[in-house]
C-alpha positions as CSV (number, residue, x, y, z in Angstrom):
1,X,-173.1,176.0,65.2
2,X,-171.9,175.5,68.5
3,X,-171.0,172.1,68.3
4,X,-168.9,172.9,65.1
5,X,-166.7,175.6,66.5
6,X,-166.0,172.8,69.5
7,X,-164.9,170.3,66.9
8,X,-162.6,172.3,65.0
9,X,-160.7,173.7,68.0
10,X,-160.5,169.6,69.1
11,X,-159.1,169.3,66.0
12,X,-156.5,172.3,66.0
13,X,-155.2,171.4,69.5
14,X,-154.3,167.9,69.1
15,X,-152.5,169.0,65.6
16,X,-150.6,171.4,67.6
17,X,-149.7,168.6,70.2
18,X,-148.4,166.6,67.5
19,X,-146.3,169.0,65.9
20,X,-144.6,169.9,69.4
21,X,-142.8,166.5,70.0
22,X,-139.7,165.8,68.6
23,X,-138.8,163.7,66.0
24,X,-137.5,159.8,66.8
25,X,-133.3,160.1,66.3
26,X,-132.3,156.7,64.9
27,X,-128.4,155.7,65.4
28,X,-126.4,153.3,63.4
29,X,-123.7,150.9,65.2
30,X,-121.6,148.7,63.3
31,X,-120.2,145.6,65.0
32,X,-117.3,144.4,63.2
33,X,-116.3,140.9,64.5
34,X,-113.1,139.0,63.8
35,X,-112.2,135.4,63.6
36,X,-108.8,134.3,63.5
37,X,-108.0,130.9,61.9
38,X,-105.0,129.1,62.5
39,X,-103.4,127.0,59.8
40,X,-100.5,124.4,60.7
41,X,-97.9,124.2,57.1
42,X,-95.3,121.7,57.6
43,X,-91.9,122.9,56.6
44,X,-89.4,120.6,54.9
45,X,-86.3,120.7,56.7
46,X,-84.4,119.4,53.6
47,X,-86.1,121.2,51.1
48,X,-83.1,122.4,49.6
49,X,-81.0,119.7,51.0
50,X,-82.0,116.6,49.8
51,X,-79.3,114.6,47.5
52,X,-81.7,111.9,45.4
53,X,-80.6,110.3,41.8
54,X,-77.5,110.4,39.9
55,X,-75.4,113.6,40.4
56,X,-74.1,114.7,37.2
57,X,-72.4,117.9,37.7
58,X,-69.5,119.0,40.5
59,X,-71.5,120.0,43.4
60,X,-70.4,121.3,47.0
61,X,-72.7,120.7,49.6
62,X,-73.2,123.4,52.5
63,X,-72.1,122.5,56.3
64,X,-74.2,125.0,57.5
65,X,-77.3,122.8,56.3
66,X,-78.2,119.2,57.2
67,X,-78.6,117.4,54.4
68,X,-80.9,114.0,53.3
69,X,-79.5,111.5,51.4
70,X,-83.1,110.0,49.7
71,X,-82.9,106.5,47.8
72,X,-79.6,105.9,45.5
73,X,-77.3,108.7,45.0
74,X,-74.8,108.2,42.6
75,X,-71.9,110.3,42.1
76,X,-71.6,109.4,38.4
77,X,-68.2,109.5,36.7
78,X,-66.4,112.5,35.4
79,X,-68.6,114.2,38.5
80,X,-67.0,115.5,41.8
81,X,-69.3,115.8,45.1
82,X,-67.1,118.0,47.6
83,X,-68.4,117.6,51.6
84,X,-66.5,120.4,53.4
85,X,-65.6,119.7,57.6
86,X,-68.6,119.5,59.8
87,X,-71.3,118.4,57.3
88,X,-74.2,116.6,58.7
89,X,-75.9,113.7,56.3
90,X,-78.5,112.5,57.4
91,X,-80.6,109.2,55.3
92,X,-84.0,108.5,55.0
93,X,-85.0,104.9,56.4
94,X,-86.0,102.5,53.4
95,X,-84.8,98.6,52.3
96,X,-84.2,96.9,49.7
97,X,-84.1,98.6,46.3
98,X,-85.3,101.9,48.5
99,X,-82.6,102.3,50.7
100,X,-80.6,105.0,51.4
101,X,-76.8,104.8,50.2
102,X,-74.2,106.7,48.6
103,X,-72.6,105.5,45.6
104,X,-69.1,107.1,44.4
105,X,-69.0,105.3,41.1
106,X,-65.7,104.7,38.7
107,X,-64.7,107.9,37.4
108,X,-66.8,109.5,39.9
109,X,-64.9,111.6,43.3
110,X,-65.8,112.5,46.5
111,X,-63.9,115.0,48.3
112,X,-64.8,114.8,51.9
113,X,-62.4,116.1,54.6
114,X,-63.4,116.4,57.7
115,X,-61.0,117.6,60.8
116,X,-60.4,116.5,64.6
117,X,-62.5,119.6,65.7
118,X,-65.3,119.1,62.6
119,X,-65.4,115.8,61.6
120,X,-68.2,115.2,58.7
121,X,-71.5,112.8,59.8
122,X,-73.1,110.1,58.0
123,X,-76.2,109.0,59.8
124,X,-79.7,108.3,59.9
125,X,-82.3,110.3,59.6
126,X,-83.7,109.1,63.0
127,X,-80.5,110.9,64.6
128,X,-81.4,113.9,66.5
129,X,-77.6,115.2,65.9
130,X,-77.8,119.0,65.5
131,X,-75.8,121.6,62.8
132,X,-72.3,121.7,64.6
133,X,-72.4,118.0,66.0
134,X,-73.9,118.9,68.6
135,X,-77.0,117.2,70.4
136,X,-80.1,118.2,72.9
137,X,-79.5,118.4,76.7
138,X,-81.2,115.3,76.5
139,X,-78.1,113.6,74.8
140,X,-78.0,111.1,71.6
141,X,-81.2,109.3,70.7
142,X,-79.5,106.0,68.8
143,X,-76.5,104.6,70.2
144,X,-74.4,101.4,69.1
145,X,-76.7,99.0,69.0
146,X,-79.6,101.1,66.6
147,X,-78.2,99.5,63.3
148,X,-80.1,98.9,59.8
149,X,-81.7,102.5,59.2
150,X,-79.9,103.0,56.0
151,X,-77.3,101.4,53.6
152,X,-73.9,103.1,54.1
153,X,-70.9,104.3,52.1
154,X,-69.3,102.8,48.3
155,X,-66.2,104.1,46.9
156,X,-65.6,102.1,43.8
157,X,-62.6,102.4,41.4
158,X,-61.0,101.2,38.2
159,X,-57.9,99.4,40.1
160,X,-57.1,95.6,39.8
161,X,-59.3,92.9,41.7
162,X,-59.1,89.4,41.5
163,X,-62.1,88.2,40.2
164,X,-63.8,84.1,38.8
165,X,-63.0,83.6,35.8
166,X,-60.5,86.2,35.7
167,X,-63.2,89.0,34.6
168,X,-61.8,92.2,34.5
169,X,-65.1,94.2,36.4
170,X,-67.9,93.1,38.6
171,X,-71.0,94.4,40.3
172,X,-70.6,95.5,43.9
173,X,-72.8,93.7,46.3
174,X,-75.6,95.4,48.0
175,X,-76.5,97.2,44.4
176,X,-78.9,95.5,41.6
177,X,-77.4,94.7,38.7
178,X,-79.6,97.2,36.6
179,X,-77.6,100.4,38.2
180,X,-74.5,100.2,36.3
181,X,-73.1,103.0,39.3
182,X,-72.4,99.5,40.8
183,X,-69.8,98.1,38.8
184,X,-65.8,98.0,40.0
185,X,-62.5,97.0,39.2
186,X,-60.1,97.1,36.5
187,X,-56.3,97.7,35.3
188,X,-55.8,101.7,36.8
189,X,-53.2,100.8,40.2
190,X,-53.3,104.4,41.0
191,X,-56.5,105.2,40.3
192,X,-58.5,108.2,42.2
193,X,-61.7,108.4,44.0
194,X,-60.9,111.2,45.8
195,X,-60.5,112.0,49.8
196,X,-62.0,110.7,52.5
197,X,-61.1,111.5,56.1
198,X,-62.7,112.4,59.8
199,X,-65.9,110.9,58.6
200,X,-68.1,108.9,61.0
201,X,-70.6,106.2,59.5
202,X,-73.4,105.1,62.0
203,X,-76.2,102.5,61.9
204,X,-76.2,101.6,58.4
205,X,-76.4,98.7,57.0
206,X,-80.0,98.5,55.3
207,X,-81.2,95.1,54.5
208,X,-81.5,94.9,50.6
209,X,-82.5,91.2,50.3
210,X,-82.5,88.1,52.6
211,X,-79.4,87.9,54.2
212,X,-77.6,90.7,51.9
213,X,-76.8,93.9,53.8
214,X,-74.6,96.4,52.9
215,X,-71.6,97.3,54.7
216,X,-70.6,100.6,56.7
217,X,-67.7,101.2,54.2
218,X,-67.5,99.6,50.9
219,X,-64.0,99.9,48.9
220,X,-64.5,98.2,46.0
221,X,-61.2,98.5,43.7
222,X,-60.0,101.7,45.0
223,X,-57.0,102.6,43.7
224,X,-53.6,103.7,45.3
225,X,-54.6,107.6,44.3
226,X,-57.2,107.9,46.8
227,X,-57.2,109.2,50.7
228,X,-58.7,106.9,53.2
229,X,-57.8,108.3,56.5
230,X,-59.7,108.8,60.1
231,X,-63.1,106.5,59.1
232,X,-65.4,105.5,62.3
233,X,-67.9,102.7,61.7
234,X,-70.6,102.5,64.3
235,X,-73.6,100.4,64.6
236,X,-73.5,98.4,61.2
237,X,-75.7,95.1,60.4
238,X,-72.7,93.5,58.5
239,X,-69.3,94.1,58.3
240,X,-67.9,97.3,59.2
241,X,-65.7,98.2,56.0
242,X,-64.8,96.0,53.4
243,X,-62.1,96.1,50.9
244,X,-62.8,94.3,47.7
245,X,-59.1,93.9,45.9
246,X,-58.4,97.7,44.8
247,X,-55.2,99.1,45.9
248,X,-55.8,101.9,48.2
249,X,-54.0,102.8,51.7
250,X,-56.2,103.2,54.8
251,X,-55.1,104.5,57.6
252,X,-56.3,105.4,61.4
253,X,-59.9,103.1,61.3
254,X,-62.4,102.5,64.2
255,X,-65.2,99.9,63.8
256,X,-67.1,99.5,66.8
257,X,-70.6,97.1,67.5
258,X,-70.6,96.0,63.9
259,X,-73.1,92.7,63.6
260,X,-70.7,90.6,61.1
261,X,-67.0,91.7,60.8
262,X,-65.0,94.4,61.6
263,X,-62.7,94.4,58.8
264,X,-63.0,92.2,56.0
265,X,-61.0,91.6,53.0
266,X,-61.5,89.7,49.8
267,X,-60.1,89.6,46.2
268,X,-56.9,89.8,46.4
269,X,-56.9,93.2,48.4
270,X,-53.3,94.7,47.6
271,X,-52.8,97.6,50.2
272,X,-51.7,98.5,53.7
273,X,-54.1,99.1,56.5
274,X,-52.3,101.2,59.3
275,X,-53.2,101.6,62.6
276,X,-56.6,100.3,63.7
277,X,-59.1,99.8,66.2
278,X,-61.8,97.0,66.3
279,X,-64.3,97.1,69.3
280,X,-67.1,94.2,69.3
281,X,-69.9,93.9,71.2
282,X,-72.4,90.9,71.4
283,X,-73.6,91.9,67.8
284,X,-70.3,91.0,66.2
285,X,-68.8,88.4,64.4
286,X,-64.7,88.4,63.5
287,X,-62.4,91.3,64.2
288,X,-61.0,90.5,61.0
289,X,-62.1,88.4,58.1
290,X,-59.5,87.8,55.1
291,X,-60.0,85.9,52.1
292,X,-57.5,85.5,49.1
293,X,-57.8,85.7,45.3
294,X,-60.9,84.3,43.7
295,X,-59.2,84.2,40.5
296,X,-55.8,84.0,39.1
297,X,-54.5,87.7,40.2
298,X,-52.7,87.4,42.7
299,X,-52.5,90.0,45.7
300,X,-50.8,90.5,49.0
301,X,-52.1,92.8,52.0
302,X,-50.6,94.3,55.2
303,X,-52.3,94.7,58.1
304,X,-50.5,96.7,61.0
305,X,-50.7,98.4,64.2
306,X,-54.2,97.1,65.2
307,X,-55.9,96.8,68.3
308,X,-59.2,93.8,68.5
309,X,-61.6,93.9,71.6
310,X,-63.1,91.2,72.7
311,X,-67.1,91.2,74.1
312,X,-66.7,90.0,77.6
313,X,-68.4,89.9,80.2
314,X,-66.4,88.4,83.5
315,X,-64.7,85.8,82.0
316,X,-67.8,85.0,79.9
317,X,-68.6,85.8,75.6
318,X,-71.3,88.1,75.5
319,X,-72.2,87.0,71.8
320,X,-72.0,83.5,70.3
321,X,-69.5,84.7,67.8
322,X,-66.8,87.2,67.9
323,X,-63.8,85.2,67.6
324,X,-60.4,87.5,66.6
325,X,-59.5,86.8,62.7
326,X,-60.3,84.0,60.3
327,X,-57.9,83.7,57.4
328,X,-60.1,82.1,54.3
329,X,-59.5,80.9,50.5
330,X,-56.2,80.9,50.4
331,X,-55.8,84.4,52.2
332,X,-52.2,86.1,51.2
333,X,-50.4,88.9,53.4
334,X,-48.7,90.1,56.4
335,X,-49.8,90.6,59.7
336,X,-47.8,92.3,62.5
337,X,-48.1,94.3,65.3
338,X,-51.6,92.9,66.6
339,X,-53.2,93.3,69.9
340,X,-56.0,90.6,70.7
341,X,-57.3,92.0,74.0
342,X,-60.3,90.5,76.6
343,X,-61.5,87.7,74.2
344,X,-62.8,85.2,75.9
345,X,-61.7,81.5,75.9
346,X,-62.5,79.6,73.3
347,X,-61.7,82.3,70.4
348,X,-59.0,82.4,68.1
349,X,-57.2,83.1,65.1
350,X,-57.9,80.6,61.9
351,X,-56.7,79.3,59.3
352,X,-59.9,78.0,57.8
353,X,-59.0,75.4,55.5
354,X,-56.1,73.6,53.1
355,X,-55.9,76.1,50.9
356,X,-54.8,78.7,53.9
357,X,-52.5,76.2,55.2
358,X,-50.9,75.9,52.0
359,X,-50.5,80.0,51.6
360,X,-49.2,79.9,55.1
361,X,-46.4,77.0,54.7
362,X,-45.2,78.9,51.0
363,X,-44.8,82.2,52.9
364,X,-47.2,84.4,51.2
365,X,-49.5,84.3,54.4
366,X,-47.5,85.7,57.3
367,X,-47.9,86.7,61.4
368,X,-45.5,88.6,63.9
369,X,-45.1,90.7,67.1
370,X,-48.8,89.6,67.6
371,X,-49.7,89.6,71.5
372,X,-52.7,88.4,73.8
373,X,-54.0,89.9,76.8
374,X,-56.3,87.8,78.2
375,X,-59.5,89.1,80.2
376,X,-59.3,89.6,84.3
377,X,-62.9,88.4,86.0
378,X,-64.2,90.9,88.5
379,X,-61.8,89.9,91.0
380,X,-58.9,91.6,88.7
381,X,-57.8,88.0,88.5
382,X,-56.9,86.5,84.6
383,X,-60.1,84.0,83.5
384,X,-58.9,80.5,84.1
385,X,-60.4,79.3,80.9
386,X,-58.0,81.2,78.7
387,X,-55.7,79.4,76.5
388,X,-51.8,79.2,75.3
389,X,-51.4,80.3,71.6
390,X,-50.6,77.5,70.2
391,X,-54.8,76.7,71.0
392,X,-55.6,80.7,70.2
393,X,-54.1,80.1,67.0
394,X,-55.6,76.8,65.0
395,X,-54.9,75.6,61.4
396,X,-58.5,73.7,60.5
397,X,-56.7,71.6,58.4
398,X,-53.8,70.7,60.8
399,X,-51.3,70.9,57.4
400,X,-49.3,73.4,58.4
401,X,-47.4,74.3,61.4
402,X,-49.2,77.2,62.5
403,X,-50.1,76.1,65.7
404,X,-46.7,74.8,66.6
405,X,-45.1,78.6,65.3
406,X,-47.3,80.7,67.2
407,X,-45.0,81.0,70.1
408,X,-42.1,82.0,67.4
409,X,-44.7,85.5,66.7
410,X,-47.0,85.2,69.2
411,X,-47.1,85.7,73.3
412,X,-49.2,86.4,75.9
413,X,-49.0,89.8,77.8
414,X,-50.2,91.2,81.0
415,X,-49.8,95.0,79.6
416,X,-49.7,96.3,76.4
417,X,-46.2,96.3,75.2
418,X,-44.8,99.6,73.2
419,X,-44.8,98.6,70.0
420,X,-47.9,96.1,70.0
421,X,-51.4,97.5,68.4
422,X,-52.5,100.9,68.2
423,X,-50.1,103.1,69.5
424,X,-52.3,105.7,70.9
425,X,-56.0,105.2,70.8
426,X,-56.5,109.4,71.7
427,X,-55.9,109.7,67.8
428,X,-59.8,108.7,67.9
429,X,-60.6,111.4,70.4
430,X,-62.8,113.0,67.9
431,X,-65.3,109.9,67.3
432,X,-68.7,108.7,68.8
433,X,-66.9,105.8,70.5
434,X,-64.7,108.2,72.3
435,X,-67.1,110.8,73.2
C-alpha cells in the first residue's frame, strides 16, 4: 500500500510540471523578393515617317519629323507631295532595283520650298543631320567625297524632248522599264511639276546596274511651268543634275565633288540656266557636258552667269579628268558670261566632233564674254604650263574656226571681272559647301 500511494503522487507531480510550462509561440515571416528584368524594345525612328511605294493622294509631309524615303517613291500623277522649309529626308542605303529615290512622275507635283534660313535636306540615311539642320558637337559624319548611299532626285514632265526616231516619250534612265513612273517627255511647253527651291541633294547616286548611276538631279522634260531655283548637289557618283530636253528655267545651282559632270545636257534641252556654280574635286569629270538633239526636234539652250572650278593642286590636276565643258552631237545654244577658274594645264573647252563643228560654223552653237583665270603655284606665281585660248579651246575636228575665234569671246584674266561668272557666290551662303 505504501508503494502505491508513492507512485501515484510520482505521477501527480510530474503532471503538474507539465502543465506549468508555457505553450511553444510559433511566428510567421513572409519574405517577399523581387526581381527586376530589363527588356531593350528598339524604337523606329521613322515609324510614322517612312515614304515607300507610289503615293496616290496629296500629302504634306511634317518638318518637325525626319522622314525615310524606303525603295521607289513615286509621286504618281494627278498627286501633289508638298515638303514645307526645313524638312529633313533622309534614304535608306540599297542598289539596283532597291535603291532609294524619289520619283515626281508626269502629272505628278512636288511642292518643296525651302528658304535661306530653312533650306529642305535630301540625304542619306547614314547622315547624322539633326531636326533643324543642325548636327552633334562632333560635326558632320559624311562629307563630299561619301557618295553612292542612295539614288537622288527625278522631276519628269510632259514637255517636248528630242528623242531617236522622233518618239514622242521615253523611259528615264536609272528606272526599269517595268515602272511606268519612269517615262518623260511630250508636247505640253509649259507644263508643271511644281516648285523646287533651297533644296540640298547629297551623296546620291546609287549604282543601279554596271556603270548606270543615277544622277543628283534628274529633269527629264520639265516644262516651262515649273520652279527650279536654289538646288545644291553634293557628293554624287555621276553627274550632278541633268536636263533631258524639257523646257524649264533653273536658276541659282551649286554642284560640288560630283564623280562625272556637273551639269549635263542632252536632247535638245530648250531653257535658260542662270547663274551657277561648279566646284570639282579629283572625283569629277566635265564642268559642263552638252549634247544636241538625238532626233529631228530641234532645241537651243542658254547657259549664263556661271562660275567652273578647277581641282588643283599647285599647278598640278588632282583627278585624271575634269576638263571645263565638252560640246557633243551636234550641241546647239549660247554660252556667255563664263568663268573657267584654277584648271590646270592641259584642260579645255571641246568641240567633240564634225557634227559640233558644223553647229558651231551655222551659228546655232555660240560663246562670249567667257574668261580664264589660270591657277597661281604656292609661290602666288601663275603655273607656267597654262595655255592661250586658242589651245583652251579645241575643235576635235579642226572644221571650224573655233580655235582661231576664241580670242574674239574669250581672254585670260588675273581677277574676276564684273560682269564674268556668278556675280556673287554669298547667294549660296545657305548650302553645305558654304558652311
Amino acid at each position: 500500500m505504501k508503494n502505491y500511494k508513492l507512485s501515484f503522487f510520482f505521477l501527480f507531480t510530474l503532471l503538474v510540471i507539465a502543465c506549468s510550462e508555457e505553450d511553444p509561440v510559433i511566428e510567421y515571416v513572409t519574405v517577399t523578393e523581387t526581381v527586376t528584368e530589363t527588356n531593350t524594345v528598339e524604337v523606329d525612328p521613322y515609324a510614322d515617317s517612312t515614304l515607300e511605294g507610289n503615293i496616290t493622294e496629296d500629302k504634306t509631309l511634317d518638318a518637325s519629323k525626319i522622314w525615310l524615303i524606303k525603295g521607289r517613291v513615286s509621286v504618281t500623277d494627278g498627286t501633289t507631295l508638298t515638303i514645307p522649309a526645313g524638312t529633313i529626308i533622309k534614304a535608306a542605303s540599297g542598289t539596283g532595283a532597291d535603291a532609294s529615290t524619289l520619283i515626281v512622275a508626269r502629272g505628278g507635283k512636288m511642292i518643296a520650298n525651302g528658304t535661306a534660313d530653312n533650306p529642305i535636306i535630301m540625304t542619306a540615311a547614314a547622315d547624322n543631320i539633326e531636326v533643324g539642320g543642325t548636327y552633334p558637337e562632333s560635326g558632320p559624319a559624311l562629307n563630299v567625297d561619301t557618295r553612292g548611299l542612295w539614288g537622288g532626285l527625278l522631276v519628269l514632265g510632259k514637255a517636248p524632248c528630242s528623242f531617236k526616231s522622233d518618239v514622242t516619250e521615253l523611259q528615264i534612265e536609272g528606272i526599269p522599264t517595268s515602272d511606268t513612273n519612269g517615262l518623260y517627255g511630250g508636247s505640253v511647253a509649259d507644263d508643271n511639276s511644281g516648285s523646287f527651291q533651297y533644296i540640298s541633294i547629297r551623296h546620291g547616286g546609287a549604282e543601279i546596274g554596271e556603270g548606270n548611276e543615277i544622277n543628283g538631279l534628274t529633269l527629264g522634260g520639265v516644262g516651262s511651268g515649273t520652279t527650279v531655283n536654289q538646288i545644291e548637289v553634293l557628293g554624287n557618283v555621276d553627274d550632278g543634275i541633268e536636263f533631258f530636253g524639257g523646257t524649264v528655267n533653273a536658276t541659282n545651282l551649286l554642284v560640288w565633288g560630283q564623280g562625272d559632270d556637273a551639269i549635263d545636257i542632252d536632247q535638245a534641252y530648250a531653257g535658260t540656266i542662270d547663274g551657277a556654280l561648279v566646284v570639282l574635286t579629283a572625283a569629277s569629270d566635265h564642268g559642263f557636258e552638252i549634247d544636241g538633239p538625238e532626233g529631228s526636234a530641234p532645241g537651243r539652250f542658254t547657259l549664263k552667269n556661271a562660275t567652273v572650278i578647277g581641282a588643283t593642286d599647285d599647278c598640278d590636276a588632282e583627278g585624271v579628268d575634269g576638263e571645263m565643258a565638252d560640246f557633243r552631237k551636234g550641241a546647239t545654244g549660247d554660252v556667255l558670261n563664263i568663268l573657267f577658274k584654277d584648271f590646270a594645264g592641259g584642260k579645255d573647252v571641246e568641240l567633240d566632233a564634225s557634227a559640233d563643228a558644223s553647229t558651231y560654223s551655222a551659228g546655232t552653237l555660240t560663246f562670249a564674254n567667257i574668261d580664264i583665270l589660270h591657277p597661281l603655284d604656292d609661290n602666288g606665281n601663275v603655273c607656267s604650263d597654262v595655255e592661250s585660248v586658242d589651245k583652251i579651246f579645241d575643235d576635235k575636228s579642226d572644221e571650224s574656226t573655233f580655235e582661231t575665234d576664241a580670242s574674239t569671246f574669250a581672254e585670260i584674266v588675273t581677277v574676276q571681272k564684273e560682269g564674268n561668272g556668278l556675280s556673287d557666290d554669298s547667294t549660296f551662303s545657305w548650302t553645305f559647301y558654304m558652311r
